[in-house]
N, C-alpha and C positions, 0 to 999 in steps of 0.2 A: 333378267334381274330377279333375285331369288327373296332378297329381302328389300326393304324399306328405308326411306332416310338415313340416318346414321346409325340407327339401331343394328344390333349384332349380340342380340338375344336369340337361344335357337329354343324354343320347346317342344316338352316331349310329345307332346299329341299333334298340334296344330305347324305347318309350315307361315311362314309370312304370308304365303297367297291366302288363308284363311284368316286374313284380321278383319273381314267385311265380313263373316259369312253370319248368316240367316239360319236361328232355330225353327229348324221344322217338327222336331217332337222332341217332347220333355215333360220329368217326370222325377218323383225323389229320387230313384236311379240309376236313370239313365237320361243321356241328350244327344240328340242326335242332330246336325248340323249339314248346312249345304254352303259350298264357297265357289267362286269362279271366276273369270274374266271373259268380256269381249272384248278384243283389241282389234283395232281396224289401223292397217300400218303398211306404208310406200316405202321401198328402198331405191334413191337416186342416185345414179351412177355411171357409169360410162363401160364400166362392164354389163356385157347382155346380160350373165349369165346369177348378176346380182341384183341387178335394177327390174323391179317393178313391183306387185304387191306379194306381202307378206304375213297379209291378217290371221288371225286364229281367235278359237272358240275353246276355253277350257272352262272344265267343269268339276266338282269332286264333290262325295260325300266321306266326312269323318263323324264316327259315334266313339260314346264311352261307357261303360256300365260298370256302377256300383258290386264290385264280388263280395267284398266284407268289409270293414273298419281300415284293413288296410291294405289292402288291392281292389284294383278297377283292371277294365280290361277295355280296350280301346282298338279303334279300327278305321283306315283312309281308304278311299280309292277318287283318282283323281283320269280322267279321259283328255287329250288334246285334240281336235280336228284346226288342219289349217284349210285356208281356202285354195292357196297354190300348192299344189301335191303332184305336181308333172315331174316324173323323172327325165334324164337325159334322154330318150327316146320320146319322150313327149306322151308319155302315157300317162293317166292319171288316176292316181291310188285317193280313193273314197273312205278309205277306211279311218276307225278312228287309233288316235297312238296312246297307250295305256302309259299315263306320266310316273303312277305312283300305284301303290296297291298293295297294303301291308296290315300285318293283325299283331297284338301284342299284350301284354300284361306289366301294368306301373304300380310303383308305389312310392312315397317320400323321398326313395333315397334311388329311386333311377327307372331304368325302363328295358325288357328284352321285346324284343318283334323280330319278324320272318315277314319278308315278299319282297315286291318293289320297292324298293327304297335307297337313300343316298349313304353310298359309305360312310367309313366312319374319317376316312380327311377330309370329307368336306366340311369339319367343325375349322379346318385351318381356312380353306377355299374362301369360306364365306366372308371373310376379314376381306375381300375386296370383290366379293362380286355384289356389288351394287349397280353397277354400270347400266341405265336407263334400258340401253338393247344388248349392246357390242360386253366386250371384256369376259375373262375366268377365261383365257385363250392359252395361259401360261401356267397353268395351275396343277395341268396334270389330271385334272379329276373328270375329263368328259369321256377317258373310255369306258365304256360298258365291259367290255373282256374283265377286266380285273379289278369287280366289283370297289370302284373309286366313285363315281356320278351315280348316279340313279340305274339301278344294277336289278337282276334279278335274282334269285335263290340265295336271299342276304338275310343274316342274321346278325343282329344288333342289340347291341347293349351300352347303355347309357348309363349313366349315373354325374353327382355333382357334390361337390362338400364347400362350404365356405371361399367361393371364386374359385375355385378348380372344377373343372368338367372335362369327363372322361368319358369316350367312345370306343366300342371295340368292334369289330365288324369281320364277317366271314361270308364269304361266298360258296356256294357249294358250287361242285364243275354239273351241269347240265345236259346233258348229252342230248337233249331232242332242241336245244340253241347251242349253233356253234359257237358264237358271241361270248359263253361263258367258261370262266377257268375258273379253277377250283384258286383260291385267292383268300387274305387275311390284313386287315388293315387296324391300326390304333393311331387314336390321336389326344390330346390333351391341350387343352386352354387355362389361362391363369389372369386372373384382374388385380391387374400391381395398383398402388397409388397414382394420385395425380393424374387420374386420366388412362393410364396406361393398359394395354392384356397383349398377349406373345400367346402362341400357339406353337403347337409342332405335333408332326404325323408322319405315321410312317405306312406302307403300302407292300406288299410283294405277290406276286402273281405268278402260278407255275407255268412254266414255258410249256409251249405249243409244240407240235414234229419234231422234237427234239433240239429245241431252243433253249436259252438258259432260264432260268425265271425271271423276272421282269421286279424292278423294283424301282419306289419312288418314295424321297425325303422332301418333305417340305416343310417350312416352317413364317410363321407370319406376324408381326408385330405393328398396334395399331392403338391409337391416340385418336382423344374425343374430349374438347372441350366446348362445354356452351352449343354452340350452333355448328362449330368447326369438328368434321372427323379424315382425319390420313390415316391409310394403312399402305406397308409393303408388303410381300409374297415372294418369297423366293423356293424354287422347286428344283429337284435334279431328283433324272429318270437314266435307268439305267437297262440295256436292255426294251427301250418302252415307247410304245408310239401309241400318240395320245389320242389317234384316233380308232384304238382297237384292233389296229392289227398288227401283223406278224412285225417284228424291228430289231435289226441288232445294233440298232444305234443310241447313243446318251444322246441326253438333252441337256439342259439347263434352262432354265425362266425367271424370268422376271415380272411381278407386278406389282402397279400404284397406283393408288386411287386416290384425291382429295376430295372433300366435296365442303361448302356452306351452305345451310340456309339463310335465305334472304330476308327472307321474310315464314310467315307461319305456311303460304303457299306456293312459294316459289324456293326452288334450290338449282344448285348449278354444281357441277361438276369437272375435272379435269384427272386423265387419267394415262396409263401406258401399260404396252403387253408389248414384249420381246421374249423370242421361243427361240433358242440357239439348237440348232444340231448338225451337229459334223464343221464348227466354226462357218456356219452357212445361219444367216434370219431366215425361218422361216415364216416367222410372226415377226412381225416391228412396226406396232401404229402408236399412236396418239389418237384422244380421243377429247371432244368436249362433247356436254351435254347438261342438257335443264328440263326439270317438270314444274308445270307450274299446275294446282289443285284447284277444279273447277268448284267441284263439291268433295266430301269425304268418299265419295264412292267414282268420281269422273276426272279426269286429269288429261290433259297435252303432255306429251313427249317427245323431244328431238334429242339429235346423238349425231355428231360430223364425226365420221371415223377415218384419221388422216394414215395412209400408209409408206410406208420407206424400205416395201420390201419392191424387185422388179417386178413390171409384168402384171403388177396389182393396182387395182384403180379405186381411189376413196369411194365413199358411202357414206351417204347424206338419209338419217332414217328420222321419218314423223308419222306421230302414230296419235289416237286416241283412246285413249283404255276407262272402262265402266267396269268397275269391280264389285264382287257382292260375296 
């Protein structure tokens, strides 16, 4: 989960995982800040190859520095280490996974940065990943290849006018990671009356060994009253496999999320991801889940991820996360 309660404010500096974080130096200037989670977290299941622990340790520092009147320049870098890191040979990788890691210069009216960071659809994406663990399965946005998720050699430009916010995004192609394709992305969000904001993004990604280019539409509408927030997500990929590699197959997705708060520290959730390709589910669950807030910085979380694809076996996930 990438943001928070029903919130679905994205800013330019700081990610959602940085609402806890702790000034460590400051000054008329500049500030410079530390954020992160322990999460200690079981997955229950009846598949081996799903069930058992799934803790991790993230960490990051983001600064900002004063250039003049009207530019700052600003900079993240975020590390994950989990505890189970055993690949399918049963080997185990120590190493830590570089989440985020990007530099850039803002000012009033928007923001350009270069490195690690989330394309520019994930301004539509975020309209339903809130999901406690599970969900953003149908969204299109977790390959790395075609700078969509958290991508490398991305450059980004932001900006926002009066409830319209505009993302544009560019990957450049890599050649020392295969992973990367030279790739270009835009997206744009709008806050209607009454509750309402629509989204839409668009994606395209040049083909591999002489494959076509890859491309992905998606678009997202999502309502927020009082304590109640729903949104849908609907994606089509052409060309596109969302897990980064080579595909000459479409998709189609769907997603839904509701959720309430209960109260000021409990909220609950109900949700669905369906991934079509080649009129075959590859994705098709149902999901419930609740956190309830111990303190501002300590929370429980469970998530029952029910599925309806074959061959696939639910997952039962509870976790306990200390944010800072």
């Amino acid at each position: 989960m990438k943001m928070t309660r029903t919130s679905i404010a994205i800013s330019a500096l700081f990610s959602a995982s940085a609402a806890n974080s702790a000034v460590v130096y400051e000054d008329q200037e500049s500030v410079l800040n530390i954020h992160g989670r322990a999460q200690g977290m079981y997955y229950f299941s009846d598949d081996k190859n799903a069930d058992g622990d799934n803790s991790y340790i993230r960490v990051g520092l983001a600064g900002e520095s004063k250039i003049n009147e009207d530019l700052y320049a600003f900079g993240l870098y975020e590390l994950e280490f989990k505890s189970n890191r055993r690949d399918a040979d049963g080997i185990e990788d120590d190493e830590f996974d570089i989440r985020k890691g990007y530099v850039g210069v803002g000012a009033d009216y928007g923001t350009v940065s270069y490195g690690r960071q989330y394309g520019a659809v994930t301004l539509v994406s975020d309209y339903t990943d809130i999901f406690p663990e599970f969900g953003n399965e149908a969204a299109g946005v977790s390959a790395d290849l075609y700078g969509t998720g958290r991508s490398d050699s991305v450059f980004k430009l932001t900006t926002s006018y009066e409830g319209l916010n505009i993302h544009v995004s560019y990957q450049a192609e890599n050649d020392e990671v295969s992973t990367d394709a030279a790739s270009y992305g835009a997206a744009a969000d709008y806050k209607l009356p009454y509750g309402f904001k629509v989204a839409l993004g668009y994606n395209e990604g040049e083909g591999q060994s002489g494959a076509e280019d890859a491309e992905l539409l998606t678009g997202a509408i999502a309502f927020e009253y009082d304590k109640f927030y729903a949104s849908v997500l609907y994606s089509d990929g052409e060309n596109w496999a969302k897990d980064g590699s080579e595909s000459n197959i479409d998709y189609t997705g769907i997603e839904a999320v509701a959720t309430y708060e209960i109260t000021d520290k409990l909220w609950a959730l109900v949700g669905y991801n369906n991934l079509e390709r080649d009129d075959e589910d590859v994705v098709d669950y149902y999901s419930l889940g609740a956190e309830y807030d111990l303190t501002s910085n300590f929370k429980a979380l469970a998530e029952y991820r029910i599925t309806d694809v074959d061959n696939e076996d639910d997952i039962l996930a509870i976790a306990a996360r200390y944010s800072f």
